[in-house]
C-alpha positions as CSV (number, residue, x, y, z in Angstrom):
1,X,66.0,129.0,86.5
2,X,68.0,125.9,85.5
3,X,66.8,123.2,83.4
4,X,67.3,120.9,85.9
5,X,64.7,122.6,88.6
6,X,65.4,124.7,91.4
7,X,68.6,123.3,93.6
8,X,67.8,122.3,97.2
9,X,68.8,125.0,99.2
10,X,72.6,124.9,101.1
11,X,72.9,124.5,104.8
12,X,74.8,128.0,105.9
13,X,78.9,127.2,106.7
14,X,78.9,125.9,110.1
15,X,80.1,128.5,112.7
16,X,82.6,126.0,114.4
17,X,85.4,124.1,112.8
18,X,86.0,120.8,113.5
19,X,89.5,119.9,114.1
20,X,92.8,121.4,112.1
21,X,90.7,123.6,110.5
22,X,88.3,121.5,109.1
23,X,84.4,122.0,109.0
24,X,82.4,119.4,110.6
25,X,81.1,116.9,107.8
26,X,77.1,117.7,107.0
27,X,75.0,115.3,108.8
28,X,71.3,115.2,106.6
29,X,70.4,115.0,103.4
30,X,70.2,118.1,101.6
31,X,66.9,116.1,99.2
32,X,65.4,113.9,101.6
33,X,66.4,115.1,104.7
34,X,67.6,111.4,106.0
35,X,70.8,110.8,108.2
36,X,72.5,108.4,106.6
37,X,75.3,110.0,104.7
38,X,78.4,108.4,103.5
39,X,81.7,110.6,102.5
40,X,83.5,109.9,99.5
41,X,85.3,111.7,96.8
42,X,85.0,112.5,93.5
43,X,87.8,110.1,91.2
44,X,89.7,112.5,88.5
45,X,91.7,109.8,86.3
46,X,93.1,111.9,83.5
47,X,96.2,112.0,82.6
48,X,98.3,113.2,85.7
49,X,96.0,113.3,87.8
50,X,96.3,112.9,92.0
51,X,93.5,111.0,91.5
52,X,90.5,113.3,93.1
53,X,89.1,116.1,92.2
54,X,89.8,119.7,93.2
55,X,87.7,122.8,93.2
56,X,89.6,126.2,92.5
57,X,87.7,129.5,93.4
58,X,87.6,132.1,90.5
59,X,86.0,132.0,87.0
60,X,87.5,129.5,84.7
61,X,89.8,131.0,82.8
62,X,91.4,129.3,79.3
63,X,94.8,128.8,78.4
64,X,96.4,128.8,74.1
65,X,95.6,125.1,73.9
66,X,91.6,125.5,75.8
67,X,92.8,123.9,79.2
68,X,91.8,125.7,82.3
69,X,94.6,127.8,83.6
70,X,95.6,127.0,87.2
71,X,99.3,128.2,87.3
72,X,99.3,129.9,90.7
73,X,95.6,129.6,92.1
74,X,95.2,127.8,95.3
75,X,93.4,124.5,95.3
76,X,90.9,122.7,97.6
77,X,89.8,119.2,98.1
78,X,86.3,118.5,96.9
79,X,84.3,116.3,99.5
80,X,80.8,114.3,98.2
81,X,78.8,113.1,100.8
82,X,76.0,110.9,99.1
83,X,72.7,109.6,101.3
84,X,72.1,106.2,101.3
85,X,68.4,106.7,100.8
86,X,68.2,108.3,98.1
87,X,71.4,108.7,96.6
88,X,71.9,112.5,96.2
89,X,75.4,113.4,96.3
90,X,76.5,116.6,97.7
91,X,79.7,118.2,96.8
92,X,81.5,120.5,99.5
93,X,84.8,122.3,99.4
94,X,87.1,120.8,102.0
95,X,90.5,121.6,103.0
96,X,93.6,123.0,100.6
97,X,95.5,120.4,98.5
């Protein structure tokens, strides 16, 4: 059990995907249960950076100098849809970068 509580449990991956591949955008609150989410994306401004954040499947593995090792591994946009109720963000893997 985390510190934190036990996470709200995730709505199963939609059957059908939306257009070019992409799964339809959630539309409720996985906390509150409202409809009244916003998409945005998470902002990743180090140092040579695209800007946004990516999620890349596998455990993280460490390179010589402790930096994640991502030579090779395929990456994915991450998508945060936050409710405008309550403000819990959501993160969800969208399409490859």
């Amino acid at each position: 059990m985390s510190l934190y509580g036990t996470p709200p449990e995730m709505p199963p991956p939609p059957p059908d995907q939306g257009p070019a591949g992409r799964a339809p955008a959630p539309s409720t609150c996985t906390a509150c249960g409202a409809e009244s989410l916003e998409a945005g994306f998470i902002e990743d401004s180090g140092e040579g950076s695209p800007g946004f954040a990516r999620w890349i499947p596998g455990a993280l593995e460490r390179g010589m100098f402790g930096g994640a090792r991502r030579m090779g591994r395929q990456r994915f946009e991450v998508v945060a849809m936050a409710c405008q109720r309550c403000r819990h963000v959501d993160l969800y893997v969208g399409n490859p970068t």
